[in-house]
C-alpha positions in Angstrom: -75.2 -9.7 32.0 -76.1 -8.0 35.3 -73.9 -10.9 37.2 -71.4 -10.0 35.1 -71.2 -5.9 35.3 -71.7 -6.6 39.5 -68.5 -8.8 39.4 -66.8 -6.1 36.9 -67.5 -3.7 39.5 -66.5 -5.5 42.7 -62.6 -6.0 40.9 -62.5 -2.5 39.8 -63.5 -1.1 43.2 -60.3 -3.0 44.4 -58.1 -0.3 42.9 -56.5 2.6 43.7 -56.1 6.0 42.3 -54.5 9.3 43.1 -56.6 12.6 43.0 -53.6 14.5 42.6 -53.3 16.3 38.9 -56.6 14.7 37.7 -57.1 15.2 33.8 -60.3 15.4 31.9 -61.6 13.3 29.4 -64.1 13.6 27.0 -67.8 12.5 27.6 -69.8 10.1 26.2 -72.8 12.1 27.0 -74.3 15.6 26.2 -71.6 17.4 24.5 -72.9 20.3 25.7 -72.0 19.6 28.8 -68.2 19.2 28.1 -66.6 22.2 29.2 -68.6 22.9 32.5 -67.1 19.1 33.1 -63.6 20.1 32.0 -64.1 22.8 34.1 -65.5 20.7 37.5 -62.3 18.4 36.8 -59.7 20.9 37.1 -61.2 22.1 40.3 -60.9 18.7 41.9 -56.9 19.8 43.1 -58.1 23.1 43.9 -61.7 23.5 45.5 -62.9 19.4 46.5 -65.9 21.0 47.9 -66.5 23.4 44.7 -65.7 20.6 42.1 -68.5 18.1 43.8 -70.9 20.9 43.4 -69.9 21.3 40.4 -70.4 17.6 39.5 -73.8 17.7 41.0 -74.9 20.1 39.1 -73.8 18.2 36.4 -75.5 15.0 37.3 -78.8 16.9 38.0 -78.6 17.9 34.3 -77.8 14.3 33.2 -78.1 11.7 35.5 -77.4 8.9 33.2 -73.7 10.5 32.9 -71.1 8.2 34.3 -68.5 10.9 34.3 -70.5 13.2 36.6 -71.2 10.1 39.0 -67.1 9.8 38.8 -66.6 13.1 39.7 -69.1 12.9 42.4 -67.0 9.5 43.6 -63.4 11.5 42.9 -64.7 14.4 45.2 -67.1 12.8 47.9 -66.4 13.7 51.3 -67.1 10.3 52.9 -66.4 6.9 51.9 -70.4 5.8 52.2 -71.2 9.0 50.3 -68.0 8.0 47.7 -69.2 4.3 46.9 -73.0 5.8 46.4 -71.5 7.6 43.7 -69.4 4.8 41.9 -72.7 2.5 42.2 -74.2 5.1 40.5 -71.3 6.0 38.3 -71.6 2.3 37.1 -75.0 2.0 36.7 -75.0 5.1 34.3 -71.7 3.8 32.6 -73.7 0.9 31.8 -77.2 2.1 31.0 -75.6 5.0 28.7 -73.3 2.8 27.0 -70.3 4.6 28.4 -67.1 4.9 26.0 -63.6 3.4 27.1 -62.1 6.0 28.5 -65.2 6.3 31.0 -64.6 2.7 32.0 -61.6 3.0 32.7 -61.5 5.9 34.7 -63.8 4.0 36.6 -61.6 1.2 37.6 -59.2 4.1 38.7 -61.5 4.9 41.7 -60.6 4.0 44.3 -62.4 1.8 46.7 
């Protein structure tokens, strides 16, 4: 199984993805946490720097949150500090039991 999410991970990190006119999703995890994410999402165009904060914040409340490791990856200012973050975004997608729409936002990162 772990062989198996490592190789899902190594194709999706192949792709590519535009930041431009992200859109948010709904969560798989706390609920209560939607609309501060909604909100770190549509500040991705806007304010990078703001949004990751945002996003950290977010993790730091729920690390077991593949969407806030996404938005971490989306909005990272470096490419070591980016694929940290869709390890982790991964990890969490997979220990949490993400939904599909998680996943697959995912395998939008790019690499």
């Amino acid at each position: 199984m772990v062989r198996a999410l490592w190789i899902a991970v190594a194709v999706t990190l192949s792709t590519s993805a535009s930041f431009a006119d992200e859109q948010s999703f709904v969560i798989s995890c706390d609920r209560a946490l939607q609309r501060a994410f909604d909100s770190a999402v549509a500040m991705i165009d806007v304010d990078r720097k703001r949004a990751h904060e945002a996003f950290h914040e977010l993790a730091a409340r729920d690390q077991n949150c593949a969407a806030f490791h996404w938005g971490l990856a989306k909005t990272a200012d470096d490419a070591e500090k980016a694929q940290r973050h869709r390890r982790d975004a991964y990890l969490a997608a997979a220990v949490a039991n993400a939904n599909q729409i998680e996943w697959q936002k995912l395998e939008e990162l790019p690499p």
